[in-house]
N, C-alpha and C positions, 0 to 999 in steps of 0.2 A: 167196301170195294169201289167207292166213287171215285176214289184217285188215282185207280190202275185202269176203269173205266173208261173215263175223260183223256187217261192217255193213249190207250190205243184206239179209240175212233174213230182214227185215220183209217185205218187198218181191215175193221168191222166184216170188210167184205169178204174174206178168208179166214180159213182159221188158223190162229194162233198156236203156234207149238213152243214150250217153253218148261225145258229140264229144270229142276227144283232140286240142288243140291245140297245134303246133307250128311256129316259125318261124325259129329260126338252129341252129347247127350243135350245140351240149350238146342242145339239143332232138330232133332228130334218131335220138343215140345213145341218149339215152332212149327214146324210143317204141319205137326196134330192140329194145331189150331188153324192153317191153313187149312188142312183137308175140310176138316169141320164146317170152317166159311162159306167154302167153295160148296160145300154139299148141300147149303140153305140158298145157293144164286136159283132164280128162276131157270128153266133146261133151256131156254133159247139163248140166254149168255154162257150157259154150260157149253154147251154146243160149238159155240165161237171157240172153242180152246181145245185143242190137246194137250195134258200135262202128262209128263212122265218125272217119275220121283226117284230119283238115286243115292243110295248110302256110300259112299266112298270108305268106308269103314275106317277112321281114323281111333275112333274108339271102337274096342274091341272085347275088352273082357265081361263076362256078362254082368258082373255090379254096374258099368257104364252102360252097356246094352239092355240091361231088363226093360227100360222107359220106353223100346218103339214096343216087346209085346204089350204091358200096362198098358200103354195107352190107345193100344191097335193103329199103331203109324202101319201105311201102305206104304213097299218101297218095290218098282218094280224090277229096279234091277239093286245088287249087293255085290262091292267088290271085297274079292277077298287076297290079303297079303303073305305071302311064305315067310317074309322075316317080320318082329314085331319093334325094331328098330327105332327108332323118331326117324331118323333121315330115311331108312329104307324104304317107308311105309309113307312119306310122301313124293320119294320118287315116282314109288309102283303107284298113289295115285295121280300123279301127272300123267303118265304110261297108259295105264287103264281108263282112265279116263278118257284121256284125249281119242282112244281106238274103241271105246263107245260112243263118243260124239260122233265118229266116221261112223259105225255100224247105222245108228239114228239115224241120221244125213242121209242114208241109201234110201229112205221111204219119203220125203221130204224132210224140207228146208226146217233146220231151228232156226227159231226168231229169236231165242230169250235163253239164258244161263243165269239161273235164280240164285244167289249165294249169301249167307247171311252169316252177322258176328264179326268176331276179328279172333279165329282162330287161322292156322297153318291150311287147312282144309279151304279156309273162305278165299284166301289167298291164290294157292294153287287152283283150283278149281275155276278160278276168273281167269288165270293167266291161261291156262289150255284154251278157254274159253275164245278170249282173244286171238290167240294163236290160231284159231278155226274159223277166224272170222265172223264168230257169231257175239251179237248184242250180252251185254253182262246188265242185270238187275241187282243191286247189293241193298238187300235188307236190313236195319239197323247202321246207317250211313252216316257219317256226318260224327262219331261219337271222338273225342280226341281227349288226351289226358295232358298234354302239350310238356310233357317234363320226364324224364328217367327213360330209359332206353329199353320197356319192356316190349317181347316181340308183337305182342296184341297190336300195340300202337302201329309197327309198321304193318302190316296184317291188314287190318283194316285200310289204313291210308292208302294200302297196293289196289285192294278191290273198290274204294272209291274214285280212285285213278284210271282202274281199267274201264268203269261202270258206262251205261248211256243211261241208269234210270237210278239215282238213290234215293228212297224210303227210308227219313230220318225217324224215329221214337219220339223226339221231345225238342221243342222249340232251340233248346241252347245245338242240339245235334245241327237241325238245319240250318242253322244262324254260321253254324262253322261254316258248312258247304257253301252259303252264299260268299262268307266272309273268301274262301278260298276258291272263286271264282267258276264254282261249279251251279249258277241260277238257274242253268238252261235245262239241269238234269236232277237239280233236288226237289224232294217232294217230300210234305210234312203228310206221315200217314197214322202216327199214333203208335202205340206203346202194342206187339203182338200179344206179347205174353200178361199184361193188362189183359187184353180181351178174354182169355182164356179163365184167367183168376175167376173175375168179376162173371162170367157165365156159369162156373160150376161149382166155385168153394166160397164166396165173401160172405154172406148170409149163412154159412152152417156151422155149428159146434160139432165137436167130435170126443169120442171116450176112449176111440185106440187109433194105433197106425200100425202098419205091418214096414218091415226093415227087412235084411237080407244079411246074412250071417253063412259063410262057405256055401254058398249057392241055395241056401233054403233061403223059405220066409218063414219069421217067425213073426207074434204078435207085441206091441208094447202098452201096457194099459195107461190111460192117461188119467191120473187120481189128483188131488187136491199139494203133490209133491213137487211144485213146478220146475221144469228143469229148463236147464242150457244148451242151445241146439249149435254142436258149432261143425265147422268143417275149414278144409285147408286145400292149399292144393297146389296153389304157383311155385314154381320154381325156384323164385326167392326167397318161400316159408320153409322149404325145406332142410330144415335145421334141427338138429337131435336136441342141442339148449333151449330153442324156440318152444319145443315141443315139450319136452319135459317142464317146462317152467308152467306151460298152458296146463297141463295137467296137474301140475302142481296146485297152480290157482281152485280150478275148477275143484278139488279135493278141500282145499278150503270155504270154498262158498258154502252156504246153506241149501242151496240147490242141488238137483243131479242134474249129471249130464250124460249127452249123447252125444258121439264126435263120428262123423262121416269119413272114412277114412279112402281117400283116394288109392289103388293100389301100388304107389309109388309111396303115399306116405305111410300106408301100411306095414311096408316089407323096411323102410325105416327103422319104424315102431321095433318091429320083430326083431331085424338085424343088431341093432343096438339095446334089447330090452329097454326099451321105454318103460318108466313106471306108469302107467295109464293109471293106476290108483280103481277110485269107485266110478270112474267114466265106462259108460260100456259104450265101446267103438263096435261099430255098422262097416260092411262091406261099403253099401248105398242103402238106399231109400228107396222104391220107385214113385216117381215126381207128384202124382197126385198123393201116395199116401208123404211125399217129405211136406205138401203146403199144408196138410191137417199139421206135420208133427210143428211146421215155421208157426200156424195158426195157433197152436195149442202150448208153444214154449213161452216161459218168460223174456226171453231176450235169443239173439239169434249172434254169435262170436265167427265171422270169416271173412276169406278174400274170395267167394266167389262171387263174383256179378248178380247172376242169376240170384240167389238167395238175398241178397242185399235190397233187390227191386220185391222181390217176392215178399218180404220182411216189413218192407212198405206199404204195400200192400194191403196187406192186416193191419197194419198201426201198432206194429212192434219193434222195438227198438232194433240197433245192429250195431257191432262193433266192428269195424271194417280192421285187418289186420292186414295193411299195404298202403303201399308208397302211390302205389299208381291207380287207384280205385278210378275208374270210368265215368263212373255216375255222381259225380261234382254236383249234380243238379239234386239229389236227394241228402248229398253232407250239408247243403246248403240250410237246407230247411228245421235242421236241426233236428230228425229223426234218424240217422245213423253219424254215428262219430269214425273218424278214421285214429287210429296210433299208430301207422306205418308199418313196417313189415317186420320191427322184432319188439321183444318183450321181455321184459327184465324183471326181477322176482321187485 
C-alpha cells in the first residue's frame, strides 16, 4: 500500500472516500485481495478512508457469481438488471450507476472511482465517473496488445484516458503509460492477483478441488491421471469447428481433461451437440478451488487472461488460444505459447 499512500498525503487531513467498482468474476478476486490488504492496514490509516464496494453485476449467472460467496467478497451495494442483454445491461449500468453516485454524493464528497481490467463494466464505470466529476483510479493500467481490434483493447485504453491515478501490474504495462504521455499519473504497483496466489496457494499440494455442475458442487479427485485444464471464452473462440476439433484433440491425448465452459459456450456446446468426447465440461470453478485444479493440472489450454497469469504462477505451462493475448510479457519468457484464436485438426 506504499504507493497509494505516498499518493494521497496531500490529502491525509480528511477522509478519503473512494467507490471500488466491480462487475464480473477477475473483478471479484481482485477486490478479495483488496478487502484482505486493507484489513492488515494499522486502524489509524483505516480510518483516513471510507470505502464503499459496488457490484454492477455485469456477470450474472451464478457459475460467474459463485467466486464473491467463495470467497466472502463484501459488496455494499448490488445492482440488479431486468434484461440480460450485452448492450441492455450496460446501459442499465451507466443508468444505475451514475444515480448511486448521486445517492453517495448526498452524505459527502467522492474523491475516487476505483475501476479495474479492461472489461465493458471498467469502461462504463469510469465514464459515469467522469461525467460526475469525480477522480477515476484504473487498476491494472497501462496493459496494451497494440494489434487486432479486440474490444478489451479499447476498454481499457478508455479508462486509462478517463483515469487521474493508474496502477500498472508489470514494468512493460507502466513503460506504455509513460511512453503514452500519461508520467504524471502512472504508478508501478505490482501484479494484485500475484499477491493473492503467493499468500494462500504457492506452497500447497492438493488431492481434490470441488467444480460446479447445474448449480451444485461436486468433488473432483486429483490421482496420479494428469489431466488438461482448459477453458474458452472470447468472442472470437466461439466456433463449433474450433470446439469440436479441441475436443477432439483432447480425446486423443493421454490425458483427461476438464473444460470450463462459459455459459455462452455452453449453450454452443448443447445447441450444436458438440461431441465433448471423455472431457468432462464444468459450469465454473470457484477461483480458489480452479488455482488447486491450475496447480494440480499438467498444462492449462485458454484465452483467459486470468488463468494464463495464474498458470505462471505455479510454473505450468499454457497454451494461449488468441490473437490478442494481453500478457506479451509472460509469452516472452517462454512459459505460455500463443497459437492464435483457431485450431485445425
Amino acid at each position: 500500500m506504499s504507493v497509494v499512500q505516498s499518493v494521497i498525503n496531500k490529502d491525509i487531513a480528511k477522509k478519503i472516500r473512494v467507490v471500488v467498482v466491480g462487475g464480473i468474476r477477475t473483478h471479484y478476486i481482485k477486490i478479495n485481495a483488496i478487502q484482505k490488504e486493507y484489513a492488515k492496514l494499522p486502524l489509524e490509516l483505516q480510518n483516513q478512508f471510507e470505502v464503499i464496494y459496488v457490484n454492477v453485476g455485469q456477470h450474472y449467472d451464478y457459475a460467474l457469481t459463485c467466486h464473491i460467496e467463495a470467497l466472502g467478497v463484501h459488496f455494499d451495494y448490488t445492482l440488479q438488471h431486468e434484461s440480460k442483454a450485452s448492450y441492455d445491461i450496460l446501459s442499465s449500468i451507466f443508468k444505475q450507476f451514475g444515480n448511486l453516485l448521486d445517492d453517495i454524493s448526498k452524505s459527502g464528497k467522492i474523491d475516487y472511482v476505483v475501476v479495474m481490467g479492461d472489461v465493458a463494466t471498467t469502461a462504463v464505470s469510469a465514464m459515469v465517473a467522469i461525467v460526475k466529476a469525480i477522480k477515476v483510479v484504473h487498476i491494472e493500467g497501462g496493459v496494451r496488445v497494440k494489434r487486432g481490434n479486440g474490444n478489451e483493447e479499447f476498454y481499457r485504453t478508455i479508462a486509462d484516458h478517463c483515469s487521474t491515478l493508474c496502477f500498472a501490474s508489470t514494468h512493460e504495462d507502466y513503460t506504455n503509460l509513460i511512453k503514452e504521455a500519461f508520467s504524471t499519473r502512472a504508478y508501478f504497483s505490482g501484479d494484485i492477483m500475484y499477491d493473492f496466489v503467493k499468500d494462500y496457494f504457492k506452497n500447497k499440494s492438493f488431492t481434490e478441488f470441488n467444480y460446479i455442475i447445474g448449480n451444485k458442487l461436486k468433488s473432483y479427485k486429483i490421482t496420479n491421471n494428469s489431466y488438461i485444464l482448459s477453458s474458452l471464452h472470447h468472442v472470437e473462440n466461439i466456433e463449433v469447428d474450433l470446439l469440436q476439433n479441441l475436443f477432439n484433440a483432447f480425446f486423443q491425448s493421454q490425458f483427461d481433461s476438464i473444460f470450463i465452459a462459459h455459459p455462452r459456450i455452453k449453450k454452443l456446446i448443447a445447441d450444436n451437440r458438440i461431441d465433448t468426447q471423455k472431457t468432462l465440461v464444468v459450469d465454473a470453478i470457484p477461483y480458489q478451488e480452479n488455482l488447486k485444479a491450475i496447480k494440480s493440472s499438467v498444462f492449462c489450454f485458454t484465452d483467459s487472461g486470468g488463468i494464463q497469469r495464474e498458470a505462471y504462477y505455479f510454473n505450468k505451462r499454457c497454451i494461449v488460444c488468441s490473437d490478442l493475448t494481453v500478457w506479451d510479457s509472460i509469452i516472452k519468457t517462454g512459459s505460455n505459447i500463443t497459437i492464435g484464436k483457431t485450431m485445425e485438426e
